[in-house]
C-alpha positions in Angstrom: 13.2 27.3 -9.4 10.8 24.9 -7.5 9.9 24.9 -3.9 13.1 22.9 -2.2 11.9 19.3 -1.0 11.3 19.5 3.0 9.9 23.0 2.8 6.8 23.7 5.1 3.8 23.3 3.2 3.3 26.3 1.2 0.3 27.9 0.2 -1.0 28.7 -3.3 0.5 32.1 -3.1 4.1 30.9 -2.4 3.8 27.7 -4.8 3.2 30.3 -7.7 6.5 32.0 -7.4 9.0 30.9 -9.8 12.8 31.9 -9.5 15.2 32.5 -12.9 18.4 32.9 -11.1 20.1 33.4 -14.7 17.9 36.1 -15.6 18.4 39.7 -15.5 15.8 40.9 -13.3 17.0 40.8 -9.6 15.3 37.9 -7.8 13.9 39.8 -4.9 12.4 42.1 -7.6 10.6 38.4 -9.2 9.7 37.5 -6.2 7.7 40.9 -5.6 6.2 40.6 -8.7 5.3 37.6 -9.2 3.5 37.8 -5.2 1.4 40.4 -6.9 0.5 39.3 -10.0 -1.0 36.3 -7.7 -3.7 38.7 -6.2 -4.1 35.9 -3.7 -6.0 37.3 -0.6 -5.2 40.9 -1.9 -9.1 41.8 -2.1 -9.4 40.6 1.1 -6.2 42.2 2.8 -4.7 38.5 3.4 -1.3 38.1 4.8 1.6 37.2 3.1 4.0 34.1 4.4 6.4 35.1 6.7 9.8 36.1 5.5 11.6 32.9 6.9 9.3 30.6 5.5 8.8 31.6 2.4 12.8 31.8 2.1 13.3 28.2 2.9 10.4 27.6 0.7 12.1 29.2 -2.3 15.8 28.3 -1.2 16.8 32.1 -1.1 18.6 34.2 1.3 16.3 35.8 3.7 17.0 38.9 3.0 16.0 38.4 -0.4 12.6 38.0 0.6 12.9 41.0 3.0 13.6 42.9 0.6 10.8 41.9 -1.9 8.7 42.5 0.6 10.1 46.1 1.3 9.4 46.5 -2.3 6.0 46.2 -2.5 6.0 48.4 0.7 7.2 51.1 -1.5 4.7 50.1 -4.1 1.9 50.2 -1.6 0.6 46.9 -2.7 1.5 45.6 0.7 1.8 47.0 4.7 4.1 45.5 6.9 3.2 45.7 10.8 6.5 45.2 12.7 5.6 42.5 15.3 2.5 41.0 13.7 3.4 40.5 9.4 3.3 42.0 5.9 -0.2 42.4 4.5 -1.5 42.9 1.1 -3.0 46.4 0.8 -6.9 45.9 0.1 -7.9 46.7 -3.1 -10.9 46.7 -5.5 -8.5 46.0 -8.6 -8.0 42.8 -10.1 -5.3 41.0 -9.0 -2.8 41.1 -11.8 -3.0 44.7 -12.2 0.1 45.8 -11.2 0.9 48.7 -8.7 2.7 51.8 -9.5 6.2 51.1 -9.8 6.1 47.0 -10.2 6.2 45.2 -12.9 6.5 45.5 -16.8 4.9 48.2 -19.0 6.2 51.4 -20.7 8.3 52.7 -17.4 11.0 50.4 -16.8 14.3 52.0 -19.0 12.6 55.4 -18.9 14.3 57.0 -16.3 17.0 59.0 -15.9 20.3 58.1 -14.5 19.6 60.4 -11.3 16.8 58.1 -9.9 18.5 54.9 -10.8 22.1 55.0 -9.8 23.5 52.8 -7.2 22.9 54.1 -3.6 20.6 56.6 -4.7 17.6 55.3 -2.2 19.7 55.1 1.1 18.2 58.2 2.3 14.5 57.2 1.4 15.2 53.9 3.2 17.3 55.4 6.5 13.9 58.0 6.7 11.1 55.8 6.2 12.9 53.1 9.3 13.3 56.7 10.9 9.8 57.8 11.0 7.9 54.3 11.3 5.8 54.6 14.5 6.0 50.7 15.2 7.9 49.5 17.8 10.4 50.9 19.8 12.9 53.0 17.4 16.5 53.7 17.7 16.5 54.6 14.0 15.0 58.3 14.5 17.6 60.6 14.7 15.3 64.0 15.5 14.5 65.7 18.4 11.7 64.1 21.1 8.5 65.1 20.6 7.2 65.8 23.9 10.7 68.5 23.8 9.4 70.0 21.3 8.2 73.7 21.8 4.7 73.9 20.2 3.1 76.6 22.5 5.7 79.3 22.4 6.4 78.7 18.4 2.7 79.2 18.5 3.1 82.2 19.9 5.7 83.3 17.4 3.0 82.0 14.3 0.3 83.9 16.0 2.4 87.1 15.9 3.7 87.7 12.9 0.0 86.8 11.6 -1.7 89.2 13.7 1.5 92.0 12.6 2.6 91.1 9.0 -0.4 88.8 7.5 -0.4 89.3 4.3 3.4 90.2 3.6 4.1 86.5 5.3 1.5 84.6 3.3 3.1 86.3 0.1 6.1 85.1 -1.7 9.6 86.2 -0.4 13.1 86.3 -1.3 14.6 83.5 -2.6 17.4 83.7 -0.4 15.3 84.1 2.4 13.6 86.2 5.2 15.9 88.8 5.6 15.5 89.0 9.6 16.3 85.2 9.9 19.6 85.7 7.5 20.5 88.5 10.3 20.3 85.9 12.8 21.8 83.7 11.6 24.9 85.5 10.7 24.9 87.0 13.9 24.9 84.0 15.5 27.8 82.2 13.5 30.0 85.6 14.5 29.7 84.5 18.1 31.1 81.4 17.3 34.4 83.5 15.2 33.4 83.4 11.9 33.1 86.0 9.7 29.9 85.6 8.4 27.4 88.6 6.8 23.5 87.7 6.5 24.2 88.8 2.5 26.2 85.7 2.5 23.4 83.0 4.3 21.1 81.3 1.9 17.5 79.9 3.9 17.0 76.2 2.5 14.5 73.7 3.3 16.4 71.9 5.7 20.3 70.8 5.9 19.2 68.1 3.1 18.4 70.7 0.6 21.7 72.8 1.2 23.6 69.9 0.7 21.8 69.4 -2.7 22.2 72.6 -4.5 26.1 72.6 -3.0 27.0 69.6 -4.8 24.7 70.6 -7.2 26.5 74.2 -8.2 30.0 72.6 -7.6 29.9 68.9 -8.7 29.9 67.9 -12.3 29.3 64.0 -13.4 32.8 62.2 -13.1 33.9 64.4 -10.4 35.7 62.9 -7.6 34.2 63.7 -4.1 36.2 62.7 -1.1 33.9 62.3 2.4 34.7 60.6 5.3 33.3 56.7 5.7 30.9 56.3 7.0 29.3 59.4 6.1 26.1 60.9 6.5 23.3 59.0 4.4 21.6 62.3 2.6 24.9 63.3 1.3 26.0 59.9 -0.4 22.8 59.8 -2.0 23.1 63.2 -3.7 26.3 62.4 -5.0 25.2 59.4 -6.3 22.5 61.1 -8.2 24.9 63.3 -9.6 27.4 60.8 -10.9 29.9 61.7 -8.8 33.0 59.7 -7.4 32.8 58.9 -3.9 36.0 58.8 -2.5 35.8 57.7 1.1 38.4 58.0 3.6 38.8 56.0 6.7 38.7 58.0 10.1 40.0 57.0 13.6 38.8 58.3 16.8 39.2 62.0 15.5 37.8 61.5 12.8 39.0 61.3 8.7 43.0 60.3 9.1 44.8 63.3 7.8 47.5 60.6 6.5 44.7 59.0 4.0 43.3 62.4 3.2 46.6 63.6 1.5 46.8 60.7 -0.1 42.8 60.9 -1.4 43.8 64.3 -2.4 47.2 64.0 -4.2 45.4 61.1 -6.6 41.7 61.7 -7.0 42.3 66.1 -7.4 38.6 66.3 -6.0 36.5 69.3 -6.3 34.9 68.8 -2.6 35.8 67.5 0.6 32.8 67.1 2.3 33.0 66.4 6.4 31.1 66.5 9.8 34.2 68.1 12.6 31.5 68.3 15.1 29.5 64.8 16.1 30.0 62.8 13.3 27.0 61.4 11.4 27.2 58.2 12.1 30.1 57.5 14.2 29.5 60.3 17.0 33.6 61.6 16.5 34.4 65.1 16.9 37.6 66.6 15.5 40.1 68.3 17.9 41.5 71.4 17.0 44.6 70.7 15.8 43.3 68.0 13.2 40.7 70.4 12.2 43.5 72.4 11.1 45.4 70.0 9.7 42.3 69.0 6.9 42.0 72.9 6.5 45.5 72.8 5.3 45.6 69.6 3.1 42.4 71.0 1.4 43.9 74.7 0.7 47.1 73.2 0.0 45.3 70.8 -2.8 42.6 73.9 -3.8 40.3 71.7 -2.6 36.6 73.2 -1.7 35.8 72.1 2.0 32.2 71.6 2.5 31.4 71.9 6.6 28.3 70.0 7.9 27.9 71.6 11.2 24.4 69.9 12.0 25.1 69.3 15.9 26.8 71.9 17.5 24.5 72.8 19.2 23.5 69.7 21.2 27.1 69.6 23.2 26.0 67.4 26.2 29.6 67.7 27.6 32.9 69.4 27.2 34.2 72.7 25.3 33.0 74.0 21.9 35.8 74.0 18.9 35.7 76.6 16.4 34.1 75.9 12.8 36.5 75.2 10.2 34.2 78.2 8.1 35.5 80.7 11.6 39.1 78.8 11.7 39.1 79.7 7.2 37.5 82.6 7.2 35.1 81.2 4.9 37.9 81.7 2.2 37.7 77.6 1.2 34.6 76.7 3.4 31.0 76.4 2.9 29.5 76.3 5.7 26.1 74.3 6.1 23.7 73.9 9.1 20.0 73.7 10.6 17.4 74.0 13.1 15.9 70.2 12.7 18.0 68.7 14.8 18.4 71.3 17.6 14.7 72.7 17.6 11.9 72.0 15.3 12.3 69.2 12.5 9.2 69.6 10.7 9.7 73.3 9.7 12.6 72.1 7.1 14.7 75.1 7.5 18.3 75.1 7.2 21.1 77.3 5.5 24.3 77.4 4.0 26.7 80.8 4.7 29.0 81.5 1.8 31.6 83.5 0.1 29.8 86.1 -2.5 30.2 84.5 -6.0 29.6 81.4 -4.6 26.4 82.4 -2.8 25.1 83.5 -6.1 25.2 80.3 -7.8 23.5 78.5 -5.1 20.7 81.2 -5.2 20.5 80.4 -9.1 19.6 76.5 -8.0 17.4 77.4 -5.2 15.2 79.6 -7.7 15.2 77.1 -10.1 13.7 74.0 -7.5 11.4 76.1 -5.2 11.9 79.6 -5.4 12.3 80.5 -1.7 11.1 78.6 1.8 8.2 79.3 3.5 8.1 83.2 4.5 5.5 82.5 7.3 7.7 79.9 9.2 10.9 81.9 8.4 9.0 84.8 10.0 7.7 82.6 13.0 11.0 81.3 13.7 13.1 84.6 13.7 10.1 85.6 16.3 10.6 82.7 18.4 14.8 83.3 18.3 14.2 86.8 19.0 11.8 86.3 21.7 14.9 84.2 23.3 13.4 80.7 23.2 15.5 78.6 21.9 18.0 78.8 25.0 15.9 77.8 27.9 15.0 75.3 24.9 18.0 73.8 24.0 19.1 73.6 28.2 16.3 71.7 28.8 16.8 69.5 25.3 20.1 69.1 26.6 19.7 67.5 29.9 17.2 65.5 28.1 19.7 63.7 25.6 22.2 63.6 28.2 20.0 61.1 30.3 18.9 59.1 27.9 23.0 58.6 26.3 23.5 57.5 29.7 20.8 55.3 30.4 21.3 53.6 26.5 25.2 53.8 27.3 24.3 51.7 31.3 21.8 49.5 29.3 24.8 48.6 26.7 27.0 47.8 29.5 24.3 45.1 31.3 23.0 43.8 28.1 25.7 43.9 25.3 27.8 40.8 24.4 31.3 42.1 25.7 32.9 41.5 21.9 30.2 44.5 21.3 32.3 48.0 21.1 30.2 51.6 21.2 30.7 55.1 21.1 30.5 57.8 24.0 29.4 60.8 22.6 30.3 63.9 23.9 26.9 65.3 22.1 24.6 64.9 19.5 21.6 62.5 19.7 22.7 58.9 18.4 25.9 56.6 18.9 27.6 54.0 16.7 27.9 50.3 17.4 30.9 48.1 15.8 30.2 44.3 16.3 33.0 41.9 15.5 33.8 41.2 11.7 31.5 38.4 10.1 28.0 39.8 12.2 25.7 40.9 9.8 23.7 43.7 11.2 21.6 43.8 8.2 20.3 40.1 9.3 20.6 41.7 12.9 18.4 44.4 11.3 15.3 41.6 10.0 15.6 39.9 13.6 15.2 43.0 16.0 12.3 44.4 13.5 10.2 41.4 13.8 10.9 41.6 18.0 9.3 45.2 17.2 12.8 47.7 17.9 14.6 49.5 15.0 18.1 51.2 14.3 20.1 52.2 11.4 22.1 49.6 9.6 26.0 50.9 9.2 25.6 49.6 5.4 23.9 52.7 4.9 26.3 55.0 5.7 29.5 53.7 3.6 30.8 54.8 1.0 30.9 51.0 -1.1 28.5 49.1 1.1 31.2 48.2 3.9 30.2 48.3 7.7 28.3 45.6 7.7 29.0 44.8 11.6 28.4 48.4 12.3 24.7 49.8 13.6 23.8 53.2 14.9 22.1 53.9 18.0 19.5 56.8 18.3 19.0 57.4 21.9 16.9 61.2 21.9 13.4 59.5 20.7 12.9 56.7 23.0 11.8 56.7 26.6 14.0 55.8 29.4 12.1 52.3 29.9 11.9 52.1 26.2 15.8 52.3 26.2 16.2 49.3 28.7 13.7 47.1 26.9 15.0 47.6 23.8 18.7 47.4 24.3 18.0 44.3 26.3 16.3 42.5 23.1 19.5 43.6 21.1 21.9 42.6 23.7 20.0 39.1 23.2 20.1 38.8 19.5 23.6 40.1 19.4 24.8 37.3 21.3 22.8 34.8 19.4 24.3 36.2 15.7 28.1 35.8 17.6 27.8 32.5 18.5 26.1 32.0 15.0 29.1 33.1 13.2 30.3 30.3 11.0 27.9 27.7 11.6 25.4 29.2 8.9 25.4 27.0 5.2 25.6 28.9 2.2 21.9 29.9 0.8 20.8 28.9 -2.4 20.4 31.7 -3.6 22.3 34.8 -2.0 21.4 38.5 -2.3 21.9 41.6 0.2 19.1 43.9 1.1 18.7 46.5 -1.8 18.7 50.1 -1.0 15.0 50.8 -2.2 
């Protein structure tokens, strides 16, 4: 494909690019590689065209050149500098030698079905919008740095160095730091469950509980049936394992009890993964009665229930609802939480609490990928919970996020186009957009990056790639005057993709944003 008559001028770089629209290679992955087999202005750090122009210079979609140019991002050919362009990465190579990851050689068709199924990267891409430091971010769903309590965990580190040196430096048990187990167990009992710390497995983070669950109970084939949207890290691992993603429509309870029994009587899946408490995306939180309504479909259909209880602790308002692991008994229920989201994200610790000879296939996996967590951070944190921090912690964290869902919720109401419909969480740090059907917030995505603010595009979050009017809100990492100014610039090119609806011509060549 030739540059399209009535393009800009286009520089040498651009007027190398050829397009084989019949050919098997995706064209945003041509386009990528043939930018870098140019070399032009690589040694030099030059700057590549931006996205719009180089699209109508090629006659593509857009997002087709977004996505190349995430591509080489990944690569780390390029940088990309949200507000001022994508630059090539300088480099004392010559120009066609391609980077890791691009291109032809002996890789491509070498790896396994795990790292190249469809929907396998949404994670990778969700973190890396999540921890970008550019702009102003609605993407990062983790606690706010300046909450964060660095002097007393300090403390706690300081401690258990001074006391137990050498035994925390040391290996530990795979199943973890048996003070922090105690804790923990302890702590899901006040909440009604029946929990034992013989039955709580330490994991690096929620993410890695997730993993060996599905892992242990998940065979290639197997039908999986999750809410949808769902929570990004746990769609990827089923997708790495081959599994069937059954998703399931919710409504303001979330997942319809109705559709459930009917997922359940047709698919016969091994797990029903779900969030009860502050839904990953959509904010919902279960009442009691459905909770025990999806405890009794999944019993009734010997159906393994696999509880994501991430949030519960950040309840900004109302009454906690017991776990469906207390309401069970931990009979059906694996139960699955963590400490990033409440307290400190970068010590990856999480856990999963269940039943006996269950427990001791998950300890089987976790030897097998990393033979225990940290003993020194386990140790730290169990000092810092002992030492009764995490309370005055989490009350001031608290009143924190409560502010700043009210001052994103106030901001939405002044600067939202009125079609625009959003959640009200009753906790949690994030809430979920819906736009009316035909707005792409993935192009919504590309315009508010380039105006320097981020969030989460719904697409990422669906089962089969639906949601593509939906966005998610993060409103715990921003400031309050970040909040206005950014919602304001959303509000603006909301209303500018509504009116656009239907006036657009078809591209000549059309292709999504790939999950990278």
């Amino acid at each position: 494909m030739r540059l399209k008559k009535g393009s800009p001028k286009a520089s040498k770089l651009v007027q190398s690019v050829r397009i084989d629209v019949g050919a098997d290679t995706p064209v945003y992955r041509q386009i990528a590689d043939q930018l870098l087999a140019t070399g032009d202005g690589r040694a030099g750090g030059g700057r590549l065209p931006p996205t719009r122009r180089l699209a109508e210079a090629l006659g593509v979609n857009r997002n087709t050149v977004v996505a190349a140019y995430q591509h080489l991002v990944e690569a780390g050919a390029v940088r990309s500098h949200t507000g001022r362009g994508t630059f090539f990465v300088q480099s004392e190579r010559p120009a066609a030698t391609p980077a890791p990851g691009v291109g032809g050689g002996a890789w491509p068709g070498a790896f396994a079905r795990a790292v190249e199924s469809p929907g396998i990267g949404n994670l990778l891409s969700v973190y890396r919008t999540a921890t970008s430091r550019e702009g102003i971010s609605f993407a990062a769903s983790y606690p706010a740095a300046e909450l964060l309590p660095v002097e007393a965990f300090g403390v706690a580190v300081d401690a258990v160095l001074r006391e137990r040196g050498a035994d925390v430096l040391a290996y530990g048990p795979t199943a973890g730091y048996a003070p922090l187990r105690d804790w923990i167990a302890t702590d899901l009992r006040k909440s009604g469950a029946a929990a034992e710390a013989d039955g709580v497995m330490v994991t690096n983070g929620s993410q890695q509980a997730i993993e060996i669950v599905f892992r242990a109970l998940v065979d290639p084939g197997d039908a999986v049936v999750l809410e949808d949207p769902s929570y990004t890290g746990a769609l990827s691992v089923l997708s790495s394992l081959g599994a069937r993603r059954i998703g399931v429509p919710m409504d303001e309870e979330g997942i319809r009890p109705d559709l459930l029994a009917r997922a359940l009587e047709q698919h016969r899946p091994r797990l029903l993964y779900v969030q009860p408490t502050f839904h990953n995306p959509t904010t919902r939180t279960m009442g009691e009665r459905r909770r025990k309504e999806v405890l009794e479909l999944a019993v009734r259909h010997r159906c393994t229930v696999v509880e994501d209880d991430w949030g519960r602790d950040l309840r900004l308002e109302g009454v906690d609802l017991p776990t469906l692991y207390a309401m069970d008994g931990g009979r059906h229920v694996l139960h699955i939480g963590t400490f990033s989201k409440k307290l400190l994200p970068g010590l990856r610790i999480g856990w999963v609490a269940a039943r006996r000879e269950v427990f001791e296939r998950l300890l089987l996996l976790k030897q097998i990928e990393d033979c225990g967590t940290s003993l020194l951070l386990q140790a730290a944190l169990e000092r810092y919970l002992v030492d009764g921090g995490v309370e005055s912690h989490l009350a001031r964290a608290r009143e924190a996020y409560r502010t700043r869902r009210d001052r994103m919720l106030a901001a939405l109401r002044r600067h939202a186009p009125r079609q625009a419909r959003y959640s009200r969480p009753w906790g949690g740090l994030f809430l979920w957009v819906s736009l009316p059907d035909g707005v792409d917030t993935d192009a919504l995505w590309i315009d508010a990056r380039e105006r320097g603010v981020l969030f989460s595009r719904g697409t990422l979050f669906h089962v089969d790639g639906g949601g593509k009017n939906t966005l998610r809100l993060t409103y715990s990492v921003a400031s309050p005057d970040q909040i206005d100014s950014g919602i304001a610039t959303l509000g603006e090119l909301m209303r500018k993709r509504i009116s656009a609806r239907g006036r657009s011509a078809p591209d000549a060549v059309s292709e999504g944003i790939p999950i990278l």
